[in-house]
mmCIF file of the N, C-alpha and C atoms, coordinates in Angstrom:
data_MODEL
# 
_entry.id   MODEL 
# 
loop_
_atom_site.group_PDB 
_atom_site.id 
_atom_site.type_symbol 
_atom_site.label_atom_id 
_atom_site.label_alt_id 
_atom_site.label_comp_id 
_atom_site.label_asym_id 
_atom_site.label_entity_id 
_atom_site.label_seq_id 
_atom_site.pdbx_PDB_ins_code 
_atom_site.Cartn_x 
_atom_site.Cartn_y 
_atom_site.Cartn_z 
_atom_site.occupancy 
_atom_site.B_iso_or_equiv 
_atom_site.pdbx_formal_charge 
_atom_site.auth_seq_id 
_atom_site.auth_comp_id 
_atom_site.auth_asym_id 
_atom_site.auth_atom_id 
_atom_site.pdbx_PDB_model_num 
ATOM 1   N N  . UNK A 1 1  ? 0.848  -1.161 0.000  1.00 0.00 ? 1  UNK A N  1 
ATOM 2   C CA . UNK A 1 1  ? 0.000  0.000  0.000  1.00 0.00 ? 1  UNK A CA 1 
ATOM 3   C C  . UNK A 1 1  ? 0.903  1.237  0.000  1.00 0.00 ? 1  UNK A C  1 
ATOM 4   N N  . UNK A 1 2  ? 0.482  2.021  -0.748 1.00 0.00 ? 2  UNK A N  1 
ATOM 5   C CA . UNK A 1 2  ? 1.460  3.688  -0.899 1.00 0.00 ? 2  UNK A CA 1 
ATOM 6   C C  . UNK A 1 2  ? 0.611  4.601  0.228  1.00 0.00 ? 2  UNK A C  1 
ATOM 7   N N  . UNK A 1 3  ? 1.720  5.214  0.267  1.00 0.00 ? 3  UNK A N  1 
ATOM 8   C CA . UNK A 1 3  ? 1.779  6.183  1.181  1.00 0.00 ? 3  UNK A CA 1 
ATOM 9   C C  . UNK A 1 3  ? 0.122  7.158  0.857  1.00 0.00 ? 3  UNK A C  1 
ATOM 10  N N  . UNK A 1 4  ? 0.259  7.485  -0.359 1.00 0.00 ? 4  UNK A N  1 
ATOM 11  C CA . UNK A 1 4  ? -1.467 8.382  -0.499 1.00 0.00 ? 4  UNK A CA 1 
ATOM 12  C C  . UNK A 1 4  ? -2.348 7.271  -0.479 1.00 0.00 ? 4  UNK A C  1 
ATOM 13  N N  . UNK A 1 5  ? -2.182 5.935  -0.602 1.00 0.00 ? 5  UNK A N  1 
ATOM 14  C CA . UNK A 1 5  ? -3.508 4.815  -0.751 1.00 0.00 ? 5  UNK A CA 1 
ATOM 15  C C  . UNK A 1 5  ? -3.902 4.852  1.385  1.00 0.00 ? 5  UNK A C  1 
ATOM 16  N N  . UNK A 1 6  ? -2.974 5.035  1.636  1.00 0.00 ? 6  UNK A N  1 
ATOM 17  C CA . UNK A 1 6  ? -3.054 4.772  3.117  1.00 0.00 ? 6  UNK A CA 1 
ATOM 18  C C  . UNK A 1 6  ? -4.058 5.830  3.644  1.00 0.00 ? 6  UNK A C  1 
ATOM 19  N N  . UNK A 1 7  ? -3.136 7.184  3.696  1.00 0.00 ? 7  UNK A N  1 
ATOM 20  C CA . UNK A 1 7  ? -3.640 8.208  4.026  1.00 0.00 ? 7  UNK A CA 1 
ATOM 21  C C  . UNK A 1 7  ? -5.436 8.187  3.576  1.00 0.00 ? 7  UNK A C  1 
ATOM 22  N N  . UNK A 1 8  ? -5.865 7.710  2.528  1.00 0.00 ? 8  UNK A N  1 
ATOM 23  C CA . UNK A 1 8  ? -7.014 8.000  1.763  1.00 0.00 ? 8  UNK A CA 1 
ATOM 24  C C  . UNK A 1 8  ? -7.823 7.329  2.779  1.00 0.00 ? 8  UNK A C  1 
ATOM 25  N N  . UNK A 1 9  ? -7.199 6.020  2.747  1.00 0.00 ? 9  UNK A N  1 
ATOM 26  C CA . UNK A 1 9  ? -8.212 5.028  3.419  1.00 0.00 ? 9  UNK A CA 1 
ATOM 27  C C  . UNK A 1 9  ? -8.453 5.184  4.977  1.00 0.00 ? 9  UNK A C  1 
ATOM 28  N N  . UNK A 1 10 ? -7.377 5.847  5.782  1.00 0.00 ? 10 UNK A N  1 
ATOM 29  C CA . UNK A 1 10 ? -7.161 6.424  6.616  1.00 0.00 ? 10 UNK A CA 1 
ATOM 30  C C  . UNK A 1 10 ? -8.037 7.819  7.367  1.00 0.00 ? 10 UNK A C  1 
ATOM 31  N N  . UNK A 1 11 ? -8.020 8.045  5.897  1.00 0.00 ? 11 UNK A N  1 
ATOM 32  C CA . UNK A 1 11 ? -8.886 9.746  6.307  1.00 0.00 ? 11 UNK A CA 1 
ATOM 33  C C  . UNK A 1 11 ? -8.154 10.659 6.883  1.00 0.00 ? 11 UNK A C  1 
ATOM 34  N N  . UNK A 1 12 ? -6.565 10.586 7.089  1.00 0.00 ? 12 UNK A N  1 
ATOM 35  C CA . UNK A 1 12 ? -5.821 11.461 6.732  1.00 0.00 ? 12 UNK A CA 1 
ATOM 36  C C  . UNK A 1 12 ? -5.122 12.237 6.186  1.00 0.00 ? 12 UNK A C  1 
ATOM 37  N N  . UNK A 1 13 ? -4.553 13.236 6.333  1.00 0.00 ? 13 UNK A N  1 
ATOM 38  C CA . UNK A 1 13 ? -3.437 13.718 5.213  1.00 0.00 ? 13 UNK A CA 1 
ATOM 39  C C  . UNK A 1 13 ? -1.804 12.840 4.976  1.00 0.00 ? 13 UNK A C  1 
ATOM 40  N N  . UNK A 1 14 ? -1.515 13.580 3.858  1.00 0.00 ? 14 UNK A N  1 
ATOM 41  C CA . UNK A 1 14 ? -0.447 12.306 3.483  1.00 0.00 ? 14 UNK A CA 1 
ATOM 42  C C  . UNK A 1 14 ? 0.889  12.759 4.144  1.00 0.00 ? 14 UNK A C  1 
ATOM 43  N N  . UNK A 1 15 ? 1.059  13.992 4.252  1.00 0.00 ? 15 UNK A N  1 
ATOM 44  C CA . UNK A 1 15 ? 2.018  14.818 5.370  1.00 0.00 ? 15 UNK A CA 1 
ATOM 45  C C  . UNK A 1 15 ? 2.047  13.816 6.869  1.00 0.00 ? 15 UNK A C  1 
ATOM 46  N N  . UNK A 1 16 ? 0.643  13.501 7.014  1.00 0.00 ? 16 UNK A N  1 
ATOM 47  C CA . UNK A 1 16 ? 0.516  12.661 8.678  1.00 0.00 ? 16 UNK A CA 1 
ATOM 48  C C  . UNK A 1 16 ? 1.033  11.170 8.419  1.00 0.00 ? 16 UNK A C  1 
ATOM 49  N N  . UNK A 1 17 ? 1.046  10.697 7.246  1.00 0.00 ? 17 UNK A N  1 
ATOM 50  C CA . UNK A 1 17 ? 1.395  9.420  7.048  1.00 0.00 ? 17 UNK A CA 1 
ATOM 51  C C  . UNK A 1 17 ? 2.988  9.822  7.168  1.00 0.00 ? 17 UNK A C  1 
ATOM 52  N N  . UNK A 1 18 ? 3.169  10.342 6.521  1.00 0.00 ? 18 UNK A N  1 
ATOM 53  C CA . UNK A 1 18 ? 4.885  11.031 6.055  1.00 0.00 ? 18 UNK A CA 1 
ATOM 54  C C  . UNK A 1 18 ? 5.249  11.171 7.660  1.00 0.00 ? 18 UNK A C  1 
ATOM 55  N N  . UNK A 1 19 ? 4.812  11.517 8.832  1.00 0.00 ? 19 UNK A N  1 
ATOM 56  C CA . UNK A 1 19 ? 5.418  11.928 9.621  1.00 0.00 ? 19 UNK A CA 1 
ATOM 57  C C  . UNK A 1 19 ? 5.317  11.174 10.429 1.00 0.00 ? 19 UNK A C  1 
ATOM 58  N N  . UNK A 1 20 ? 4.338  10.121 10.437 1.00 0.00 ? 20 UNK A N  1 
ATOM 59  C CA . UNK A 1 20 ? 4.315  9.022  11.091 1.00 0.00 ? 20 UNK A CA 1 
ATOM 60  C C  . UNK A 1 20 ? 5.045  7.612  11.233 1.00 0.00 ? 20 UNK A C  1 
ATOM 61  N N  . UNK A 1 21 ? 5.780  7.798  9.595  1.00 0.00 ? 21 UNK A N  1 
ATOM 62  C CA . UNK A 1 21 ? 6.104  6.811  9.392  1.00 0.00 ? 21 UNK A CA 1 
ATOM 63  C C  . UNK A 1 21 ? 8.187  6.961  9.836  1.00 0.00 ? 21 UNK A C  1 
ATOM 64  N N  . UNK A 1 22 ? 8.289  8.507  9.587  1.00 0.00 ? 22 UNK A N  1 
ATOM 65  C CA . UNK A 1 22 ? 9.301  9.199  10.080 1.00 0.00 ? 22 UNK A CA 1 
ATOM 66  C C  . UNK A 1 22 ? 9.977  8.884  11.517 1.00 0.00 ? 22 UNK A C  1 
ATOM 67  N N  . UNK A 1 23 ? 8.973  8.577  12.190 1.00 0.00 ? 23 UNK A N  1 
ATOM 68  C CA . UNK A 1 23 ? 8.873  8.703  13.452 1.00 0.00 ? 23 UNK A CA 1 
ATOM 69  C C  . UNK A 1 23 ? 8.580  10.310 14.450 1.00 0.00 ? 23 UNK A C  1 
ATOM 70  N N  . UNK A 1 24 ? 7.941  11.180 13.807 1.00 0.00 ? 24 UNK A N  1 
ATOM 71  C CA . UNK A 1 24 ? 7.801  12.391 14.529 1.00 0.00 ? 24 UNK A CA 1 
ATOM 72  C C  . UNK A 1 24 ? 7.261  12.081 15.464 1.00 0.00 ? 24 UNK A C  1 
ATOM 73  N N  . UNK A 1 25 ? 8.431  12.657 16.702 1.00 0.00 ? 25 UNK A N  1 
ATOM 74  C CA . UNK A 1 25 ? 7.484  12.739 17.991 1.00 0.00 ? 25 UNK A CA 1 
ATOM 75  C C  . UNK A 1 25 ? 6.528  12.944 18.655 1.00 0.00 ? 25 UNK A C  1 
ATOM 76  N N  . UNK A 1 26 ? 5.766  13.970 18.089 1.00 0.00 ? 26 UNK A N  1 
ATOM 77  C CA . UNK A 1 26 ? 4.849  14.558 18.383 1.00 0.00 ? 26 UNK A CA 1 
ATOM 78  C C  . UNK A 1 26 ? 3.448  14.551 16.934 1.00 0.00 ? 26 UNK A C  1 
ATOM 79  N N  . UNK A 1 27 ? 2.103  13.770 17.616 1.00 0.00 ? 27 UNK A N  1 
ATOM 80  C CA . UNK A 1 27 ? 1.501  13.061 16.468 1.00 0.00 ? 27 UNK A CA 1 
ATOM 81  C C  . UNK A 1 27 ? 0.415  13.433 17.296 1.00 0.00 ? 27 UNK A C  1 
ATOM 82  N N  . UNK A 1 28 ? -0.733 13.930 16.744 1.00 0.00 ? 28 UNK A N  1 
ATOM 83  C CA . UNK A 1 28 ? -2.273 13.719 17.555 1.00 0.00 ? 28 UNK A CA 1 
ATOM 84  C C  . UNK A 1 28 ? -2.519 12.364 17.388 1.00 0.00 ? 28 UNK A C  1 
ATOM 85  N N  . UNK A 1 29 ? -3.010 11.817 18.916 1.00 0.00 ? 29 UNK A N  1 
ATOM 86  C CA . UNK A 1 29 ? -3.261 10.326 19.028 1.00 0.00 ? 29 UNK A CA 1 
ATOM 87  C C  . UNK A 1 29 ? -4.588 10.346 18.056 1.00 0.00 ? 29 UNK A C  1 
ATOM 88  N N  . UNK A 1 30 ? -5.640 10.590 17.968 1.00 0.00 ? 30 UNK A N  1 
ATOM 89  C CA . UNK A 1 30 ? -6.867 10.419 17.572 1.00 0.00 ? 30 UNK A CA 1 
ATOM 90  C C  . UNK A 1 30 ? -6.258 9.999  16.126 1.00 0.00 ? 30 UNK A C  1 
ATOM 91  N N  . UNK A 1 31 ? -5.321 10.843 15.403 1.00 0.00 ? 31 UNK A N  1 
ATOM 92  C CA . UNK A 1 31 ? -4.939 10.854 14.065 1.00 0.00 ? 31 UNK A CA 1 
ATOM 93  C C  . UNK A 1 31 ? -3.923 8.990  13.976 1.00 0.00 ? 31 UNK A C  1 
ATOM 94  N N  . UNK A 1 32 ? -3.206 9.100  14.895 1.00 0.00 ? 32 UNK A N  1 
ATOM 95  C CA . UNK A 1 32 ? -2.766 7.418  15.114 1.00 0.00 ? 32 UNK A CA 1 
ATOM 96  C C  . UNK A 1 32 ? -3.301 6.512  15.103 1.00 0.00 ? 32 UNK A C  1 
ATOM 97  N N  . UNK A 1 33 ? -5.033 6.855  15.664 1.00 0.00 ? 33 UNK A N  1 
ATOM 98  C CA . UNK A 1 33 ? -5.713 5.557  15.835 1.00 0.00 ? 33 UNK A CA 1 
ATOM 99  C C  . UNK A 1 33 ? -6.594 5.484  14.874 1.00 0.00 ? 33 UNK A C  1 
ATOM 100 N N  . UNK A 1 34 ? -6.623 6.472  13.896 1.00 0.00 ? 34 UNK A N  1 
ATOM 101 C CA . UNK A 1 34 ? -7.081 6.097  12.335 1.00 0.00 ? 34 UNK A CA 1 
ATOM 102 C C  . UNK A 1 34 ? -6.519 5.299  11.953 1.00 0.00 ? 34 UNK A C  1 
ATOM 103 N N  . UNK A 1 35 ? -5.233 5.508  11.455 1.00 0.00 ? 35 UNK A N  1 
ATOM 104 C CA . UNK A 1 35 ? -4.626 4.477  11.043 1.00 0.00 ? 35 UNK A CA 1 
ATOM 105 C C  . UNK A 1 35 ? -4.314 3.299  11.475 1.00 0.00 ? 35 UNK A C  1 
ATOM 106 N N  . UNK A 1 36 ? -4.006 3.135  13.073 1.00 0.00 ? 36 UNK A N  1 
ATOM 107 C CA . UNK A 1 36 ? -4.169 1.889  13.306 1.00 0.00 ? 36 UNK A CA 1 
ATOM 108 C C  . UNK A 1 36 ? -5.487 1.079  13.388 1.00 0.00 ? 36 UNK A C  1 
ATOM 109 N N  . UNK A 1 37 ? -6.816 1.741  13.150 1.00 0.00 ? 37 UNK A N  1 
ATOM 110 C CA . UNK A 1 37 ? -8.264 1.039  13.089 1.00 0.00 ? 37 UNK A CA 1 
ATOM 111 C C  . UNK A 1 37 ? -7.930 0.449  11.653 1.00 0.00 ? 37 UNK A C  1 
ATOM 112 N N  . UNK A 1 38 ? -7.382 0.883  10.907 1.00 0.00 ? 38 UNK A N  1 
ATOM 113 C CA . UNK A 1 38 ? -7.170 -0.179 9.366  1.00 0.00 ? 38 UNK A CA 1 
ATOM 114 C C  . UNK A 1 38 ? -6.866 -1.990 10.000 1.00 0.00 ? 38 UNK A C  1 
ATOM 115 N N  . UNK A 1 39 ? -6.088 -1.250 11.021 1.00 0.00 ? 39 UNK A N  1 
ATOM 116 C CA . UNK A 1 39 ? -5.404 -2.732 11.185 1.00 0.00 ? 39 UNK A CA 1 
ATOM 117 C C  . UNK A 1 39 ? -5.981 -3.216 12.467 1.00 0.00 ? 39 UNK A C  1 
ATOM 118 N N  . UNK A 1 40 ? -6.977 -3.174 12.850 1.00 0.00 ? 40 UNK A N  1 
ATOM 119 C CA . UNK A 1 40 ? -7.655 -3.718 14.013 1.00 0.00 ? 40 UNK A CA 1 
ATOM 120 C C  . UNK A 1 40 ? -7.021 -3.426 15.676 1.00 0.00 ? 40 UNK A C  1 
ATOM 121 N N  . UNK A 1 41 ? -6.390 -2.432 15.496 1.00 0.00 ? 41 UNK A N  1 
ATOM 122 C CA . UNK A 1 41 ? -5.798 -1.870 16.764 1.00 0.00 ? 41 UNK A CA 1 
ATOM 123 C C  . UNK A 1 41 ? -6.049 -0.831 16.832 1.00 0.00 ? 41 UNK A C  1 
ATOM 124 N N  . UNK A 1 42 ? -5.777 -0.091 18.496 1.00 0.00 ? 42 UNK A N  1 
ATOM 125 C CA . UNK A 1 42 ? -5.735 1.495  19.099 1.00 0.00 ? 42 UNK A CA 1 
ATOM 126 C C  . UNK A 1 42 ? -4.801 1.471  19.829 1.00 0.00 ? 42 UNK A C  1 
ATOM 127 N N  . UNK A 1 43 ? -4.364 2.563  19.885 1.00 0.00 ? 43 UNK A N  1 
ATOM 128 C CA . UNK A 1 43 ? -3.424 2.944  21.322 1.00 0.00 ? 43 UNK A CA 1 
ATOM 129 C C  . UNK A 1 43 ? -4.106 4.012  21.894 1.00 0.00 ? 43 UNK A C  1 
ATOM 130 N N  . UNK A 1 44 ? -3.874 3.781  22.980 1.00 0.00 ? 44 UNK A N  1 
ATOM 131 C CA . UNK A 1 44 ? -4.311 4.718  24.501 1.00 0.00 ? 44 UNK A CA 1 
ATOM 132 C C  . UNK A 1 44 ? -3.174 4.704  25.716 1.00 0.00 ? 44 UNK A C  1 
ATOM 133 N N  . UNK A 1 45 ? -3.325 5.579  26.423 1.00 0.00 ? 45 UNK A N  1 
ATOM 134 C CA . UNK A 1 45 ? -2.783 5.709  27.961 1.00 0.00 ? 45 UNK A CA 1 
ATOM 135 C C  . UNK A 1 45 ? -2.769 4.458  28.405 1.00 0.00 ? 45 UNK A C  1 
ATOM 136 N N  . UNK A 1 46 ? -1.574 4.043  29.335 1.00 0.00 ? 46 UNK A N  1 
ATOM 137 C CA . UNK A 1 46 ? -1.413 2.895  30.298 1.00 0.00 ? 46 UNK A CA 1 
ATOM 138 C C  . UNK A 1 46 ? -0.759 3.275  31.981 1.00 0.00 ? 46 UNK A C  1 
ATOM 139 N N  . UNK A 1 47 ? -1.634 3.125  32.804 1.00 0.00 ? 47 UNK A N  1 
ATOM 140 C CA . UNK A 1 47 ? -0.421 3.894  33.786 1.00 0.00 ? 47 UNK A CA 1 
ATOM 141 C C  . UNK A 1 47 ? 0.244  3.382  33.967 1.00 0.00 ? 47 UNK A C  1 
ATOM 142 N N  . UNK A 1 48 ? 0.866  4.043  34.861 1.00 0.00 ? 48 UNK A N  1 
ATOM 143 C CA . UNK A 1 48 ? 2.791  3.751  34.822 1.00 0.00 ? 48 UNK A CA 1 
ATOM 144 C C  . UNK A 1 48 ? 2.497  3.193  36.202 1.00 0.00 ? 48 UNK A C  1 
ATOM 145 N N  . UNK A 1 49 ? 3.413  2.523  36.728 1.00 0.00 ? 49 UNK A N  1 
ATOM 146 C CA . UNK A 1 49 ? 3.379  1.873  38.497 1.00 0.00 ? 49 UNK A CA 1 
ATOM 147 C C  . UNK A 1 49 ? 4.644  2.555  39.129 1.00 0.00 ? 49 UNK A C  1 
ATOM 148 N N  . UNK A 1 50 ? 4.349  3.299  40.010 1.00 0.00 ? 50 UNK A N  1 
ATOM 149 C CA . UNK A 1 50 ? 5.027  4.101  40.606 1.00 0.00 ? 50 UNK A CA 1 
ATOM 150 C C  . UNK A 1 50 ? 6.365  3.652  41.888 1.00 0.00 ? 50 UNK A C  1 
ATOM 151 N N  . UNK A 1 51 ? 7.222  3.599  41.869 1.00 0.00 ? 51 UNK A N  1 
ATOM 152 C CA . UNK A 1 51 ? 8.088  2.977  42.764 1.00 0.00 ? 51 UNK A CA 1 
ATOM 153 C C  . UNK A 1 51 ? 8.218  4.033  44.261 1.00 0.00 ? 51 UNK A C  1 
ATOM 154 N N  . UNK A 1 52 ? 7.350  3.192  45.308 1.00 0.00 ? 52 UNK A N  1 
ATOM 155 C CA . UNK A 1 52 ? 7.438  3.495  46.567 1.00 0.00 ? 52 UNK A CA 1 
ATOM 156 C C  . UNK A 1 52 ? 8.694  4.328  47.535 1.00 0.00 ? 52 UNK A C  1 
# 
């Protein structure tokens, strides 16, 4: 799949694929979990366990 076939199917822009795939640090999650709903996943928050 190309980079604009993604984005399309995605419902994002192709800049967000481009920067995602980059690794840019900084990504709106909502925009992440478009793309990962293609593939039957989400990401969300996990807490962390805090050392006493």
């Amino acid at each position: 799949m190309t980079q604009p076939e993604l984005a399309e199917k995605a419902g994002t822009g192709l800049r967000f694929i481009r920067d995602l795939e980059q690794g840019k640090k900084t990504l709106r999650l909502d925009k992440v979990n478009q793309v990962l709903a293609l593939f039957g996943h989400e990401l969300g928050p996990v807490p962390q366990e805090r050392e006493r």
